[in-house]
C-alpha positions as CSV (number, residue, x, y, z in Angstrom):
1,X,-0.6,15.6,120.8
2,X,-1.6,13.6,117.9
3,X,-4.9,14.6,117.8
4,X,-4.1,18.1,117.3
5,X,-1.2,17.1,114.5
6,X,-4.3,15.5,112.5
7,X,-7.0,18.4,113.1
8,X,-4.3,20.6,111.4
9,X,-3.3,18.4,108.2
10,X,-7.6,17.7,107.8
11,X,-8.0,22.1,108.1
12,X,-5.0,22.3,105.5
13,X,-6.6,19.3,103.1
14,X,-9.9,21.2,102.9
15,X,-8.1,24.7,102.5
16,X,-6.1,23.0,99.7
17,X,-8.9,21.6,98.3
18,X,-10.8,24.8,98.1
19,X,-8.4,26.6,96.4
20,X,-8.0,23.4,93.8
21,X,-11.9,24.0,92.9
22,X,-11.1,28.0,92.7
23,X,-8.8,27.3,90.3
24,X,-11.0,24.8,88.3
25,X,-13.8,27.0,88.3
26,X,-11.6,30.1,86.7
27,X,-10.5,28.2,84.1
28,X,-13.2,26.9,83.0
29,X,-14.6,30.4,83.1
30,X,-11.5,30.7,80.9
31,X,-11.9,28.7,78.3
32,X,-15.6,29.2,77.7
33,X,-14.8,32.9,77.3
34,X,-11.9,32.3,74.9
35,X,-13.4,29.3,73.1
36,X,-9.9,27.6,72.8
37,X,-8.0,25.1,75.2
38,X,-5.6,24.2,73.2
39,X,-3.4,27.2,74.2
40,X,-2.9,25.9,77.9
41,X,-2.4,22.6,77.3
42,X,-0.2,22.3,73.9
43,X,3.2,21.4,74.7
44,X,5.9,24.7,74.9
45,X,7.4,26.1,71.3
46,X,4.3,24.1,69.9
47,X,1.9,26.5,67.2
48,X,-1.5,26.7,67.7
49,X,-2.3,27.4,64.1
50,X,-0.7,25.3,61.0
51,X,1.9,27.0,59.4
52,X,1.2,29.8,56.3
53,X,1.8,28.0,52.8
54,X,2.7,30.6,50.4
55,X,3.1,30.2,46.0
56,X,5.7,30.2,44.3
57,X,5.9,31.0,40.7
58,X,9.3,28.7,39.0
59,X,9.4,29.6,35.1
60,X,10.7,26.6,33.0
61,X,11.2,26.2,29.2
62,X,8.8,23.9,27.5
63,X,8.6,19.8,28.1
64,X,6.3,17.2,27.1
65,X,6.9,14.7,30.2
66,X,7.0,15.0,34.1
67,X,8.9,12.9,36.7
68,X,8.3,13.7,40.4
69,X,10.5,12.1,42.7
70,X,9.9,12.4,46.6
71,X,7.2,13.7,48.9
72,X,5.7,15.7,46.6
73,X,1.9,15.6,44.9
74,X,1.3,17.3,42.2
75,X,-2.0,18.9,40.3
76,X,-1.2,18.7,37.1
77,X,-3.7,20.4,34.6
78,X,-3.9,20.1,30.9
79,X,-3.6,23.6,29.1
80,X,-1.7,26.1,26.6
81,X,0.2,27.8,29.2
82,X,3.4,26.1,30.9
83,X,3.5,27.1,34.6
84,X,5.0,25.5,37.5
85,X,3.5,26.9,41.1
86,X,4.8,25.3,44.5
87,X,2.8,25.4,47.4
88,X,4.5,25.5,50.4
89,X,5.5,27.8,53.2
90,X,8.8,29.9,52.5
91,X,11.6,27.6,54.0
92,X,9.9,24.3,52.3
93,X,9.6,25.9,49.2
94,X,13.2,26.7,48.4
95,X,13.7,22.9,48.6
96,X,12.0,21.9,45.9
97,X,13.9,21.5,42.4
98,X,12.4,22.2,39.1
99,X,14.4,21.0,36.3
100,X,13.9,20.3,32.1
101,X,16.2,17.6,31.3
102,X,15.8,15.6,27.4
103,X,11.8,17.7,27.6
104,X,11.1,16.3,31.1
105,X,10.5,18.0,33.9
106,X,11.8,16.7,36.9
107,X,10.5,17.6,40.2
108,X,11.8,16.7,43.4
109,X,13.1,18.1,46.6
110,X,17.0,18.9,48.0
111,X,19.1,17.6,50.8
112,X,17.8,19.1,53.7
113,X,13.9,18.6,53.5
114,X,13.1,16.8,56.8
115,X,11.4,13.5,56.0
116,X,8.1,12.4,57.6
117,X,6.4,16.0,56.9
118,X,3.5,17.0,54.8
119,X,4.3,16.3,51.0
120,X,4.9,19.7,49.2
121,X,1.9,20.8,46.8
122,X,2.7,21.9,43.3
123,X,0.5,22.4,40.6
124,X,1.7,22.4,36.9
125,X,-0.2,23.2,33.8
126,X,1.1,22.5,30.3
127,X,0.8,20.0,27.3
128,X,-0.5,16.7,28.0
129,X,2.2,15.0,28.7
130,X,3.9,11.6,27.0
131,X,5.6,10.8,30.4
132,X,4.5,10.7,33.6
133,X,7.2,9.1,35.8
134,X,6.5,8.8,40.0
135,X,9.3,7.6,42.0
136,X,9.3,7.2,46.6
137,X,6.4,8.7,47.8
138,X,5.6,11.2,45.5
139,X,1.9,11.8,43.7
140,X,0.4,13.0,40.3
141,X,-2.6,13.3,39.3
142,X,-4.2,14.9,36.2
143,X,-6.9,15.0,33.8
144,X,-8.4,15.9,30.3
145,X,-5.4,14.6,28.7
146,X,-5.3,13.8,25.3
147,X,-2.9,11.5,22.6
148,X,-1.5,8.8,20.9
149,X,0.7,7.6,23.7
150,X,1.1,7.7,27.1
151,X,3.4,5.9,29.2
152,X,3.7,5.7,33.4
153,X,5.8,4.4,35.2
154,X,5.7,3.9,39.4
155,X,8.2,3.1,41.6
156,X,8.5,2.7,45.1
157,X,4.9,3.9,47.4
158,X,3.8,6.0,44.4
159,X,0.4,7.1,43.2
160,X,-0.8,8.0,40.1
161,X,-4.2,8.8,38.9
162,X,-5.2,9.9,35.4
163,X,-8.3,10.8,33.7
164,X,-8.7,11.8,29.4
165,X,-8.2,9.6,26.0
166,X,-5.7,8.1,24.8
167,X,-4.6,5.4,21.6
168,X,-2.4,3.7,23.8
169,X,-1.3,3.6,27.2
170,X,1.7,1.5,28.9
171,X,1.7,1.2,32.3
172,X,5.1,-0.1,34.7
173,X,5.0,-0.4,38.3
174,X,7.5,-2.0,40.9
175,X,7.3,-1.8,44.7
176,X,3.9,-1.0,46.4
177,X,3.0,2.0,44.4
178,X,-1.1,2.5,43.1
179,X,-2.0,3.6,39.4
180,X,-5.3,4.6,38.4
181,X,-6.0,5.1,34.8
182,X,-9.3,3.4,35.2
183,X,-10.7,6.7,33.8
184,X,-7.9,7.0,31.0
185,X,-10.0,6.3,27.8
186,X,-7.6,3.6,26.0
187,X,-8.2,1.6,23.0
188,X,-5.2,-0.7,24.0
189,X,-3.4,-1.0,27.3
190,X,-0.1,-3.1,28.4
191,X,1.0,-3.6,32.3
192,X,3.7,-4.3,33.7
193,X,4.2,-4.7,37.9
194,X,6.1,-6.1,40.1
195,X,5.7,-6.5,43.7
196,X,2.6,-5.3,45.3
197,X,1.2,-2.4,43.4
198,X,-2.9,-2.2,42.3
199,X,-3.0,-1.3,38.8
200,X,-6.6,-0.3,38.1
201,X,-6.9,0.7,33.5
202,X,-9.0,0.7,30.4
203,X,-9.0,-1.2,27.8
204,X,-11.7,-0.9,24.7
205,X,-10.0,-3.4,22.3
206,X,-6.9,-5.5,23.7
207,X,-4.7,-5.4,27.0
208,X,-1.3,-7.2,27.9
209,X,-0.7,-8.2,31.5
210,X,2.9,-9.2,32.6
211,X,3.1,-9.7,36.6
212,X,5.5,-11.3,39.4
213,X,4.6,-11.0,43.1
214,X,1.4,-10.1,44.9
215,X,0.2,-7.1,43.1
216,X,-3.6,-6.7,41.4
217,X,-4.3,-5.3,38.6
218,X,-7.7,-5.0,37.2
219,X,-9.0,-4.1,33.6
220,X,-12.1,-2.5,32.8
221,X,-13.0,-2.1,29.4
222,X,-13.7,-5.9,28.5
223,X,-11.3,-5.9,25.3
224,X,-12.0,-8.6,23.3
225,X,-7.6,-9.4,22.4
226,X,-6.3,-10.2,26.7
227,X,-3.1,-11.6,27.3
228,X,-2.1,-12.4,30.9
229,X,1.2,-13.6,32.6
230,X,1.6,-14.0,36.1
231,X,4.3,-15.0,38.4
232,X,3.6,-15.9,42.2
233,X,0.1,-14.9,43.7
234,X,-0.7,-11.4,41.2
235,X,-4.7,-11.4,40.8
236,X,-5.3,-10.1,37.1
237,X,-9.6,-9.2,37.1
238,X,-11.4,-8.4,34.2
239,X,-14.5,-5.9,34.7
């Protein structure tokens, strides 16, 4: 009786079938009334919704430099009032150290912060600084700032990118970091990199350019005093 055997497994295709488009039908009636599909199909213990940052006032005595070590970015603004706020939900926030050490704050984060998330926000106001030190993966950048000197320094993936007037800037960079003081009013400038960073600064009267590996740096300003040493394949422009 095979005849029967297949008339039975076509009437349960079709009943299966029809219960398939059923199903289809109600949840797409679902979704349109809900306006979200992300519920039914994100994986289980995943959130919907990012997770809540909250702020976090630190109170720290007076510095005039910053070092931020890390995955961290900060906002640093140029003002009267020292404050230090980090933005982060509650059980990131803990994690992250702010320290004065010889009138530098340090910022970084403890053992224990998982590596590969989101870099922690914090936003700092205070005296334009003399010192801005960037170190791993960490971020800084800041504006209006004013002076007689400023020095940077980059290590590692950094980035840096400034904004103001100053006499004299001095700018060091190793690994594959990025500084940006193209907008950093200097009357003299001197670079340093190694490795593979891009170096982008001003210069209104004279620059120095020391470099070894592949990096670029490019100097906008067209001082009249330029003096340029290169090691390897480093690309020095002039703009």
């Amino acid at each position: 009786m095979q005849w029967k055997r297949d008339m039975i497994n076509k009437r349960r295709l079709r009943v299966t079938g029809g219960i398939l488009v059923v199903w289809l039908l109600a949840l797409g009636g679902y979704l349109a009334w809900t306006g979200d599909a992300t519920s039914l199909f994100s994986p289980v213990g995943e959130a919907s919704a990012s997770r809540e940052s909250n702020v976090e006032l630190r109170v720290v005595p007076g510095f005039s430099g910053v070092k931020v070590t890390g995955p961290v970015s900060v906002d640093y603004q140029v003002g009267p009032e020292v404050s230090v706020r980090i933005v982060a939900p509650d059980d990131e926030a803990g994690l992250v150290s702010t320290t004065v050490d010889d009138k530098t704050l340090v910022v970084g984060v403890k053992s224990g912060f998982i590596e590969g998330k989101e870099p922690v926000r914090v936003e700092i106001s205070g005296p334009s600084p003399e010192l801005i030190d960037v170190a791993g993966s960490a971020s800084l950048s800041a504006e209006a700032i004013k002076g007689n000197t400023l020095a940077v320094k980059s290590a590692g993936a950094g980035h840096v990118r400034l904004a103001g007037e100053v006499g004299s800037v001095a700018l060091s960079a190793s690994g594959s970091g990025r500084i940006d003081t193209s907008a950093l009013r200097a009357r003299e400038a001197s670079v340093s990199s190694a490795g593979s960073c891009v170096i982008k600064t001003f210069a209104g009267e004279s620059v120095s350019v020391a470099m070894a590996g592949d990096g670029k740096v490019t100097v906008l300003g067209k001082p009249a005093k330029r003096s340029v040493q290169s090691v390897g394949v480093a690309r020095v422009n002039f703009e």
